[in-house]
Steps between C-alpha positions, in 0.01 A plus 500: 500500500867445663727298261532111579755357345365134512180554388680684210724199400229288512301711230725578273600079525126355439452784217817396330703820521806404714688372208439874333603661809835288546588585150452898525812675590387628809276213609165648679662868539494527107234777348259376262285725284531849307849544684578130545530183280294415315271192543373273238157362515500192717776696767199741535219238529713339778600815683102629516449129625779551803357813586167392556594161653699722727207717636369199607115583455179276519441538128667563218335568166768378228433522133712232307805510714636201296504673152807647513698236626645182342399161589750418767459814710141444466490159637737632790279804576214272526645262715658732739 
C-alpha cells in the first residue's frame, strides 16, 4: 500500500490521536514500542484505531475500542 498522507491525517484525527502526535518530540517520525516511547493505554487503543481506519477495509471487527479512552475522546471518536 503506497503512503497517503491525507488519508493518514484523517485517521489519526477521527481516532483521536493527533493531539498525541503533536505533543511527541518528533511528531509522526517518533518510534513507539520496545525501542520507542512508551504508550499508555488509551494512546494505544487510539493508534490500533488509526491504523485500521487507515487501511480503509469493508469491515472491521473492533472489540471495545472505547474502553481505554476517556469520555471526551470517546464522544469525538464516535462522531468523527
Amino acid at each position: 500500500m503506497e503512503f497517503n498522507e491525507k488519508k493518514f491525517n484523517e485517521s489519526i484525527y477521527a481516532a483521536g490521536f493527533d493531539t498525541d502526535i503533536a505533543n511527541f518530540q518528533y511528531g509522526d517520525s517518533t518510534l513507539v514500542g520496545d525501542n520507542g516511547i512508551i504508550l499508555s493505554g488509551g494512546q494505544k487503543a487510539r493508534l490500533s484505531l488509526a491504523r485500521a481506519l487507515y487501511r480503509d477495509e469493508d469491515i472491521y471487527l473492533l472489540d471495545d475500542p472505547l474502553s481505554a479512552v476517556d469520555v471526551q475522546v470517546a464522544r469525538h471518536i464516535f462522531e468523527k
